[in-house]
C-alpha positions as CSV (number, residue, x, y, z in Angstrom):
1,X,70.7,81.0,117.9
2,X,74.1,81.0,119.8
3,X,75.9,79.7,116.6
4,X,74.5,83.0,114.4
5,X,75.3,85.2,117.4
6,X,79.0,83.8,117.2
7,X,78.5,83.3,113.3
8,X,77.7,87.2,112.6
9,X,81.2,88.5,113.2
10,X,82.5,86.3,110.1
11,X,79.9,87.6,107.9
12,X,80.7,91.3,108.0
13,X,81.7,93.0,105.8
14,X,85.4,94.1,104.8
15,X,85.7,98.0,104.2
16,X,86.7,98.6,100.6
17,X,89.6,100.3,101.7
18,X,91.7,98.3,103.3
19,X,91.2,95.2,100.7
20,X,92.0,98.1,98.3
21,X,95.3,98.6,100.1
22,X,95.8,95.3,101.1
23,X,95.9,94.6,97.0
24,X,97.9,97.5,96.3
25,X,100.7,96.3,98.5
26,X,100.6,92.6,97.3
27,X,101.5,94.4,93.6
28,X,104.0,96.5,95.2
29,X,105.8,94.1,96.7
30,X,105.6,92.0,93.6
31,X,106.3,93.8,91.1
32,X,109.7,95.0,93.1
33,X,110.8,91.6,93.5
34,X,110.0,91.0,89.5
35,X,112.4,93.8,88.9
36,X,115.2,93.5,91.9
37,X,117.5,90.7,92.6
38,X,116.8,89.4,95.6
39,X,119.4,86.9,95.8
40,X,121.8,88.8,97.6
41,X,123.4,86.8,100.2
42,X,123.3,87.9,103.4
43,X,125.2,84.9,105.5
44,X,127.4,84.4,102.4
45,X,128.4,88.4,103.2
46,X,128.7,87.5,107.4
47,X,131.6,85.0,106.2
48,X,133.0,87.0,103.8
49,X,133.4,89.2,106.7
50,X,135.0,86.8,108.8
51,X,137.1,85.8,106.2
52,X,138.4,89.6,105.7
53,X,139.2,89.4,109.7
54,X,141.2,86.8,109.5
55,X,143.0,88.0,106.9
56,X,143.5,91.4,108.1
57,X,144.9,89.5,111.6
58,X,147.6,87.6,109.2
59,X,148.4,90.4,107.2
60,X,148.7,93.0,110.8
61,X,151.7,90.3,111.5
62,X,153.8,91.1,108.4
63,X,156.3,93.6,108.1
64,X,156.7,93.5,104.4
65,X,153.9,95.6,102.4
66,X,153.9,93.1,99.3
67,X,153.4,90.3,101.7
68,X,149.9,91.9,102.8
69,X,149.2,93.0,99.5
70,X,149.5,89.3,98.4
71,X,147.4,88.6,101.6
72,X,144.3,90.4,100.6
73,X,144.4,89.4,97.1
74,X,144.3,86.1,98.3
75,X,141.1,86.9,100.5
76,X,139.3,88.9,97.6
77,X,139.7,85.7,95.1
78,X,138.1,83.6,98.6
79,X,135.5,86.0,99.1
80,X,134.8,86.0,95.3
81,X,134.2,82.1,95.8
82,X,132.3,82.8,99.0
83,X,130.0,84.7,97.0
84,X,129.6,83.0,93.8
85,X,128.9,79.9,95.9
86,X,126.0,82.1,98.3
87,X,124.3,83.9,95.7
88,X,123.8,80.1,94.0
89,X,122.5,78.9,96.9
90,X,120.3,81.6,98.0
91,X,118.7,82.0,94.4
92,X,118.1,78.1,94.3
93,X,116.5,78.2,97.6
94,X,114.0,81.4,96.5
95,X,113.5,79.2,93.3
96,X,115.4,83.1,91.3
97,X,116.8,82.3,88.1
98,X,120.4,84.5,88.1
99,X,119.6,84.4,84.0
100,X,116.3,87.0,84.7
101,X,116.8,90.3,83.3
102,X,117.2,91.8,86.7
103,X,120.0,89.3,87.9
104,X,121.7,89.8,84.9
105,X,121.1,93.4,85.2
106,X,122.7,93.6,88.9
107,X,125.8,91.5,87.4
108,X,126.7,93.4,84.6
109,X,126.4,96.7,86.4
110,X,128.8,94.7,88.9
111,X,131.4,93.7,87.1
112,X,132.9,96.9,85.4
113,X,134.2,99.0,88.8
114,X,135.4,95.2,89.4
115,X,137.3,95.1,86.2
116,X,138.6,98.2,86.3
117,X,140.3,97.6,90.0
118,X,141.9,94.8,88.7
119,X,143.2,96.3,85.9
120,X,144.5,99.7,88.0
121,X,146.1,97.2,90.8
122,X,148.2,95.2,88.4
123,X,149.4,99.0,87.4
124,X,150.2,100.7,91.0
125,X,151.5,97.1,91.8
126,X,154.1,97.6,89.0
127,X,155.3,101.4,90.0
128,X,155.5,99.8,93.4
129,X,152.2,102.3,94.6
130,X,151.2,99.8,97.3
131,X,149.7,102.4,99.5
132,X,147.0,103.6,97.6
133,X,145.8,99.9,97.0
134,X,143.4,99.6,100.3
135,X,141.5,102.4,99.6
136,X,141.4,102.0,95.4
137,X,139.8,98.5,96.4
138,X,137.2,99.7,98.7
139,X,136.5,102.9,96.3
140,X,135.9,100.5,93.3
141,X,134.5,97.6,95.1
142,X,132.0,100.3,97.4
143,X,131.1,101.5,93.6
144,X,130.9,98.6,92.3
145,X,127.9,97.1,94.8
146,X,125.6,101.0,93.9
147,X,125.6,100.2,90.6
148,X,125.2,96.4,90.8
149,X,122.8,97.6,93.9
150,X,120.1,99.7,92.1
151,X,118.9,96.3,90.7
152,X,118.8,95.0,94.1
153,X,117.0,95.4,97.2
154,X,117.0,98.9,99.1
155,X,119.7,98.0,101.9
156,X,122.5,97.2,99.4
157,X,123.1,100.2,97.4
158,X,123.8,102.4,100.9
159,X,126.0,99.6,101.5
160,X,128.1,100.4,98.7
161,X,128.6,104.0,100.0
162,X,129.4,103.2,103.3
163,X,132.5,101.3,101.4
164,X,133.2,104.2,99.2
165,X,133.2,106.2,102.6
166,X,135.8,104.2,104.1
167,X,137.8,103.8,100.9
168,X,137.9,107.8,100.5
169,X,139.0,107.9,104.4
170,X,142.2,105.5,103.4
171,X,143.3,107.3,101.0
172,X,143.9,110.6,103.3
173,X,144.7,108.2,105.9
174,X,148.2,107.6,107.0
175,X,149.9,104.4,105.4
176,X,149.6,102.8,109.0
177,X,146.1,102.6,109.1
178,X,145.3,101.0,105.8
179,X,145.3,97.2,107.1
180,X,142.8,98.2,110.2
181,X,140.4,100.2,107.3
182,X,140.5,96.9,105.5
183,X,139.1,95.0,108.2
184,X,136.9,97.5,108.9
185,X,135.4,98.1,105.5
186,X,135.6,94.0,103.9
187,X,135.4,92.8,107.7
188,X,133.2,94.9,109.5
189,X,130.7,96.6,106.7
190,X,130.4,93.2,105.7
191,X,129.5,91.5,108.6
192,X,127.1,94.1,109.9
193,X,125.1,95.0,106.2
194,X,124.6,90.8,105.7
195,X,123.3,89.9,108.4
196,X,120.8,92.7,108.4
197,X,120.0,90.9,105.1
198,X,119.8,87.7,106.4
199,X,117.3,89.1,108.4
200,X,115.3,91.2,106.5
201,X,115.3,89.2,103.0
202,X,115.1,85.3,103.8
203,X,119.3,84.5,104.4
């Protein structure tokens, strides 16, 4: 009699409601990670970050422009490594093929901002237009992460904006505050927006 008094709770029954939104949230969240990447790296963005620091310290300590140009060039072909190597990772680890439609999606909406900074640096490089370089790369990279971001998880797209944000701010900005922007945008925007990925969507 005491086991069927302890028994009874078990045996009632589940209102219809809440196994009705308990199943509409398990195809939700489903069928948003079938059409997002969700390999987006959030540690591999935290070292990116630090990487950007320290690269913003070394280039604060030269006098020449070209020399810090050469400097954060050098960082964006490291932090293209960093990534390429965290986004394998992460995707192996989440068993995410980065051939699915979405992840091929995400890249080729990622590449062409990408592409066409490259292109436009090589140019202002050549005229000798040095100072408008910080704030093209943030522009184009900040664009570069919406559009390669609306096949992604929520978080990243508004990450791309707060880059645009500080890339439009160095290019009203005077000349002297384009190394500190850097480390603020690549260092700081980086740091902060991966780890809430980390957190929020398993590293």
């Amino acid at each position: 009699m005491a086991f069927a008094q302890r028994a009874r709770p078990f045996n009632e029954p589940v209102p219809i409601d809440r196994r009705a939104a308990d199943n509409l949230r398990f195809i939700r969240d489903t069928m948003e990670r079938a059409a997002s990447f969700t390999a987006v790296p959030g540690w591999g963005g935290v070292a990116i970050g630090i990487s950007a620091l320290v690269a913003g310290l070394l280039a604060h300590r030269q006098t020449d422009m070209h020399a810090q140009v050469f400097i954060w060039l050098a960082e964006g072909g490291l932090a293209l490594f960093i990534a390429t190597l965290a986004v394998r990772m992460k995707s192996k680890r989440l068993a995410t093929s980065l051939q699915s439609r979405p992840a091929r999606r995400a890249l080729l909406s990622f590449m062409p901002p990408l592409v066409a900074g490259a292109v436009l640096t090589t140019v202002l490089y050549r005229i000798d237009a040095l100072d408008v370089l910080p704030g093209l790369w943030m522009l184009l990279y900040g664009a570069a992460v919406v559009t390669g971001g609306a096949f992604s998880v929520r978080i990243v797209p508004f990450m791309g904006l707060c880059f645009m944000a500080v890339g439009l701010m160095s290019l009203f900005a005077p000349p002297a505050w384009d190394n500190a922007l850097l480390m603020a945008g690549f260092g700081g925007l980086h740091i902060v927006f991966g780890a809430v990925i980390a957190r929020r969507h398993g590293g």
